[in-house]
C-alpha positions as CSV (number, residue, x, y, z in Angstrom):
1,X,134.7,169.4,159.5
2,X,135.4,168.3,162.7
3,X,136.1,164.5,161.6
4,X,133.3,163.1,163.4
5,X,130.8,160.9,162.5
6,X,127.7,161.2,161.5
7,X,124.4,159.4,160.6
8,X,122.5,160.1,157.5
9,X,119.4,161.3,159.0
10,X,122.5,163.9,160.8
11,X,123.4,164.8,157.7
12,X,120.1,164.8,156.2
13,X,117.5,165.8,158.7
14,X,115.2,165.6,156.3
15,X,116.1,161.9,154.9
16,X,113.9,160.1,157.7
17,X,110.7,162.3,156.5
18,X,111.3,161.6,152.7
19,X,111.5,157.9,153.6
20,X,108.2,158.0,155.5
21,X,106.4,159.6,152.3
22,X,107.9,157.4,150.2
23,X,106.4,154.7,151.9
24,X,103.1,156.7,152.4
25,X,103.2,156.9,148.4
26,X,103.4,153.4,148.1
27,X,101.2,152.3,150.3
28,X,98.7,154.5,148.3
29,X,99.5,152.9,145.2
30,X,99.4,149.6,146.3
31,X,95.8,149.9,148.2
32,X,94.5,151.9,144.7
33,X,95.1,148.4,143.0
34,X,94.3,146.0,145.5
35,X,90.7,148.1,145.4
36,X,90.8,147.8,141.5
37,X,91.6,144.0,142.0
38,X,88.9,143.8,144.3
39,X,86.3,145.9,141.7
40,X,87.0,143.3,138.8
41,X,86.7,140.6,140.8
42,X,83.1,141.5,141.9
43,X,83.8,140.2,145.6
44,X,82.5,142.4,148.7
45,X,85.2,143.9,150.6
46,X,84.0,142.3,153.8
47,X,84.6,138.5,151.9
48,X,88.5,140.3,151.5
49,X,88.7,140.8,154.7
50,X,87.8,137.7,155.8
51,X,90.0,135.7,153.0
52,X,92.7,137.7,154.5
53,X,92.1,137.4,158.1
54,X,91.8,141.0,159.1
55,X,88.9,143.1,160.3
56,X,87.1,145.5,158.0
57,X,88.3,148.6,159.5
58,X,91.8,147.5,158.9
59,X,91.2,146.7,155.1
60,X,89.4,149.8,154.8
61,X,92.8,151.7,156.0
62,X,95.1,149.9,154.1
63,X,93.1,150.5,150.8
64,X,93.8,154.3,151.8
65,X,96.6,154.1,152.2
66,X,96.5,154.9,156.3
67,X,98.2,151.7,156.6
68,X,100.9,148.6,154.7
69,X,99.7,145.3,153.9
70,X,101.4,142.4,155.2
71,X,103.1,140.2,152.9
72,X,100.9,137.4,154.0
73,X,97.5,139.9,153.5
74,X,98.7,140.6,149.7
75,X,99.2,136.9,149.2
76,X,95.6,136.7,150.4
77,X,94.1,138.8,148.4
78,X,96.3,137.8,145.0
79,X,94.5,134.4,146.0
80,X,91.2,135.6,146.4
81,X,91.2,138.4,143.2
82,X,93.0,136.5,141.0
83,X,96.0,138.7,140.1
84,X,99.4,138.3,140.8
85,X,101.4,140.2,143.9
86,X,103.9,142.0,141.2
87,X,100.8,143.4,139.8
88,X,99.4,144.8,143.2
89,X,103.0,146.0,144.2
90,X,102.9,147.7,140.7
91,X,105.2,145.8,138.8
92,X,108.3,147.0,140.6
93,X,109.7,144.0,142.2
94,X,112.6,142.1,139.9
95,X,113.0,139.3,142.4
96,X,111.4,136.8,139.9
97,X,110.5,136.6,136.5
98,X,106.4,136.2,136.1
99,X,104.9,132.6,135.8
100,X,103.7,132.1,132.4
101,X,100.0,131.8,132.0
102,X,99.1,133.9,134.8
103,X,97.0,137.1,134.3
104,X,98.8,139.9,135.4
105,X,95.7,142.5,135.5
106,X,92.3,142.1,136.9
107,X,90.6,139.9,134.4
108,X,86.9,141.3,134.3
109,X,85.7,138.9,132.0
110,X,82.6,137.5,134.0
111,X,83.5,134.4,133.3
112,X,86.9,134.4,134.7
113,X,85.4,133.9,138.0
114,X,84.0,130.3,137.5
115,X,86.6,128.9,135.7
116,X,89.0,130.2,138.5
117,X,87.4,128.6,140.9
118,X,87.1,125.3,138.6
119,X,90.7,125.9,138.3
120,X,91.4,126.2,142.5
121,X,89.0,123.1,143.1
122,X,91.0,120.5,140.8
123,X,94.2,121.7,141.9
124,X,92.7,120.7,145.9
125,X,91.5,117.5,144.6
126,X,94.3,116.5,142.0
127,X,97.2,117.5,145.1
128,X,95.3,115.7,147.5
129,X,93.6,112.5,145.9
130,X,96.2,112.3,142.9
131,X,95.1,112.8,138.6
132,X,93.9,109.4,138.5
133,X,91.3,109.5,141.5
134,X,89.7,112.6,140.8
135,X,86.5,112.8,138.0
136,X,85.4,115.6,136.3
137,X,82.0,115.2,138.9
138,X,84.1,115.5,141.7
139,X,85.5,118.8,140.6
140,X,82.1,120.4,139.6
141,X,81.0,119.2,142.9
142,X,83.9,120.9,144.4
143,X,83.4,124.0,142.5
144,X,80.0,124.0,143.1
145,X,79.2,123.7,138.8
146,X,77.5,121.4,136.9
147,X,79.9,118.9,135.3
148,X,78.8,120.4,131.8
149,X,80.0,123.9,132.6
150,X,83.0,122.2,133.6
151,X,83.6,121.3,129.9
152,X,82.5,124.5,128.7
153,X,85.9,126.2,130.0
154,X,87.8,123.2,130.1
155,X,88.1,120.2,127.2
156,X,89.2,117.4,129.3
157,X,90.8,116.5,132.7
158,X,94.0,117.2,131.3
159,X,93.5,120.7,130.8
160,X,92.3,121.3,134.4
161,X,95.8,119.9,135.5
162,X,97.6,122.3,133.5
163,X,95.2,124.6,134.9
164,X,95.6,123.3,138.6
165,X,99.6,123.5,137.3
166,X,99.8,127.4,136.3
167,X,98.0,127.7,139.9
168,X,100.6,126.0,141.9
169,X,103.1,128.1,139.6
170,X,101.5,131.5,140.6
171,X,100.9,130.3,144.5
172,X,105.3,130.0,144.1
173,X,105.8,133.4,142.5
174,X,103.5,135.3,144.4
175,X,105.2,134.2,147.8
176,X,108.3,135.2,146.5
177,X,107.3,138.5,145.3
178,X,105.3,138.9,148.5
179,X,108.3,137.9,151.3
180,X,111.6,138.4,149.2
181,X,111.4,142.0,148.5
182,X,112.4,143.7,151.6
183,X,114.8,141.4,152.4
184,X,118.6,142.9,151.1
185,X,121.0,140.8,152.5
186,X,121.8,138.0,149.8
187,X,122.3,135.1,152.5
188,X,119.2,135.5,154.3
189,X,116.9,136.6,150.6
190,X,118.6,132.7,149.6
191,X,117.3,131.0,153.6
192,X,114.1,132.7,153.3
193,X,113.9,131.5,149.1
194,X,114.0,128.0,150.0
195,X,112.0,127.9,153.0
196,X,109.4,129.0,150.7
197,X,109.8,126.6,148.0
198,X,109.7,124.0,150.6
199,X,106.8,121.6,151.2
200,X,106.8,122.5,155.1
201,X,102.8,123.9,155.1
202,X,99.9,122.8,153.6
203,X,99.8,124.7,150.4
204,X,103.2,124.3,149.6
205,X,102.6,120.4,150.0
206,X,99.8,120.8,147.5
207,X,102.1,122.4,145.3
208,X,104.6,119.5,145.6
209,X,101.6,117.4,145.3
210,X,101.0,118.8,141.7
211,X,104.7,119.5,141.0
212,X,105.3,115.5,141.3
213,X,102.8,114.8,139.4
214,X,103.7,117.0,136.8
215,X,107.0,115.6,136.4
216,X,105.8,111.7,136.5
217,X,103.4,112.9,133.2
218,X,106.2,115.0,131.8
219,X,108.2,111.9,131.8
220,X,106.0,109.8,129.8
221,X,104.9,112.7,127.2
222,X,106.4,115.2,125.2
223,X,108.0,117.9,127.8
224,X,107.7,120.5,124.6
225,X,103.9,120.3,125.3
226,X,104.3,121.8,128.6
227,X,105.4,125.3,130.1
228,X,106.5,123.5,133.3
229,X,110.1,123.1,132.2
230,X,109.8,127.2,131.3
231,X,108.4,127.6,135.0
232,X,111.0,125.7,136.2
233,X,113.7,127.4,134.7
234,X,112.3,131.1,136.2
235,X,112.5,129.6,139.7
236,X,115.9,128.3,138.5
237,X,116.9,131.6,137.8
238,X,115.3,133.6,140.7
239,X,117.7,130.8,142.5
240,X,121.2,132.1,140.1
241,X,120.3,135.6,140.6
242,X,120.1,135.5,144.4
243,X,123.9,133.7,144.1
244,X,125.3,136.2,141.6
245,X,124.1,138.9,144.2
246,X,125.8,136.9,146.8
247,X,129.0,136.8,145.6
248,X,129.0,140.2,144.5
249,X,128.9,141.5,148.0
250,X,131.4,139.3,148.7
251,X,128.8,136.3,151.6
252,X,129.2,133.5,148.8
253,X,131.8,131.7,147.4
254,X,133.5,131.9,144.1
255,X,132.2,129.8,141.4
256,X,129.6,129.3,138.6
257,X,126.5,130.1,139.6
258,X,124.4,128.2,137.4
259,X,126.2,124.9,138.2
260,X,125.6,126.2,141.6
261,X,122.0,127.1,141.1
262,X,121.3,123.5,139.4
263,X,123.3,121.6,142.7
264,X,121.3,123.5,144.9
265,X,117.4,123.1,143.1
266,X,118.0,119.6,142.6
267,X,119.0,118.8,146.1
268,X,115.5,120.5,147.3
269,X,113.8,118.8,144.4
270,X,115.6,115.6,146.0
271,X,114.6,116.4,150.0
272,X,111.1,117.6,149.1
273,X,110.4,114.1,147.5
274,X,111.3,112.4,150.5
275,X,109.3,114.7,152.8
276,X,106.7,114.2,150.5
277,X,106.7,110.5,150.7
278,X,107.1,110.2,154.3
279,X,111.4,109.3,153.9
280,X,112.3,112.4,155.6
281,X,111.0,114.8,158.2
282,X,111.5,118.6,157.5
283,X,113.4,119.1,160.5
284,X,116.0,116.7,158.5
285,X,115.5,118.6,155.3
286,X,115.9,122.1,157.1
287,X,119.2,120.7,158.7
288,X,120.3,119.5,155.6
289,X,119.2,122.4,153.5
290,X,121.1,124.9,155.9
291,X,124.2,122.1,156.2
292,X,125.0,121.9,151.9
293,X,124.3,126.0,152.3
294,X,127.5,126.7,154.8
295,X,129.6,124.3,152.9
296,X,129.0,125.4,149.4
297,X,127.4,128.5,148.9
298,X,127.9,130.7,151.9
299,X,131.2,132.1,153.3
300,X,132.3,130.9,156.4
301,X,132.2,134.2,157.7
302,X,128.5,134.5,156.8
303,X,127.7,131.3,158.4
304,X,129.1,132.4,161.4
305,X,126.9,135.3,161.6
306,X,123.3,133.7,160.4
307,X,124.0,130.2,162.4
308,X,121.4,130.8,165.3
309,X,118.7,132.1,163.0
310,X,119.2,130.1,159.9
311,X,117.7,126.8,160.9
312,X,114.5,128.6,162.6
313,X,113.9,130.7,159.5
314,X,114.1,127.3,157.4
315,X,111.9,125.4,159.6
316,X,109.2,128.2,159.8
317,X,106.1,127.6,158.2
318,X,103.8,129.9,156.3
């Protein structure tokens, strides 16, 4: 031993090739269920490709394999099939526990089709025109159903907001699983967590949308009725574990991470209402997001490394 240096691929010239077949293997895996997704769901490949915004050719080498989906493409086609991302990845991600309510295989059931897309219209309608505004008609219209079949999978309007609930809850978890992955580094997993669970696009508005609602209803009913406070404490956790990693590698400060966790959630929960109701911009909440972050979770250290990146990754949109 001379004392020198040396990279692992130097020590292991072989490392970089078992890498690239690992990710070969995976890719495999991952485009033998999105197929299988894409079987149940009885869709053409070619309406895949277009929900996904890609060409043919390029779903066609993905589903072999030849090439990775984008986060953003498994998001797409999680949407479109009806399965969750942790399903297509193959279960392997522990980033977040899985929403409750939300079919983690292909459903082949042939009617699982119609009442999803009963399911997608009234959570459109309820996020943009409110529970009140909306009629059963309107969502049959929407769907493209006769207002009879709506009641045939669903008993009243209420149950199409839980239903158009569970949706915004697996729209949430499948981003995470999607983007948070990959990413290692604690402070950056944390950034890139809230950024998604921010209303700064138009889904994630919708989801707000609903998620307000939800909690005005939750407040005049029985909240035991409901798995939103159970959905809401996943997130909360996804949140806590993200900290405890944190300050085990030594970029967040001491302290108890789930009074941590619970300061942090509700001051989102308290900026997304005002972006929501026109109060605040999300420039402001981005700056005030990244501003509680430096002086109560992250290490000053840390901050000084992420400060001319962690404002754009807040204010990026999906």
């Amino acid at each position: 031993m001379n004392g020198a240096q040396t990279s692992d691929t130097e020590d292991n010239p072989h490392r970089e090739d078992d890498q690239s077949s690992e990710h070969s293997r995976s890719s495999e895996a991952t485009g033998l269920r999105v197929r299988e997704a894409i079987r149940r769901s009885g869709l053409k490949q070619r309406k895949i490709a277009a929900a996904i915004g890609i060409d043919e050719t390029k779903l066609s080498k993905a589903l072999s394999g030849r090439r990775r989906f984008t986060a953003d493409e498994l998001l797409g086609v999680a949407t479109a099939t009806g399965v969750t991302v942790r399903w297509l990845l193959g279960d392997e991600s522990q980033v977040s526990a899985p929403p409750p309510n939300t079919a983690t295989v292909p459903d082949s059931d042939e009617d699982a089709n119609p009442k999803r897309s009963i399911a997608e219209a009234a959570w459109t309608l309820f996020g943009r025109h409110g529970f009140d505004a909306v009629r059963i008609a309107d969502i049959a219209a929407a769907s493209g159903v006769s207002a009879p079949s709506i009641h045939y999978y669903f008993a009243n309007k209420s149950d199409l907001f839980d239903a158009a609930l569970d949706y915004s809850v697996k729209l949430a978890f499948d981003r995470q699983i999607a983007w948070l992955d990959e990413i290692a580094d604690p402070a950056q997993r944390l950034e890139r967590l809230l950024k998604l669970q921010s209303p700064l696009g138009r889904t994630e508005r919708g989801e707000w949308s609903i998620w307000l609602q939800a909690w005005a209803r939750l407040s005049l009913e029985d909240s035991t009725l409901s798995n939103y406070p159970l959905s809401y404490e996943r997130w909360s956790k996804t949140v806590q574990t993200t900290i405890e990693d944190g300050q085990r590698t030594g970029c967040f400060q001491a302290g108890d991470p789930r009074a941590m966790t619970d300061e942090l959630t509700s001051l989102l929960d308290g900026l997304g209402i005002k972006v929501l109701t026109g109060v605040m911009d999300t420039d402001t909440l981005s700056l005030r997001l990244r501003s509680y972050l430096g002086r109560a979770i992250v290490l000053p250290t840390t901050t000084e490394h992420t400060t001319d990146t962690s404002t754009d990754r807040l204010k990026e949109s999906s």
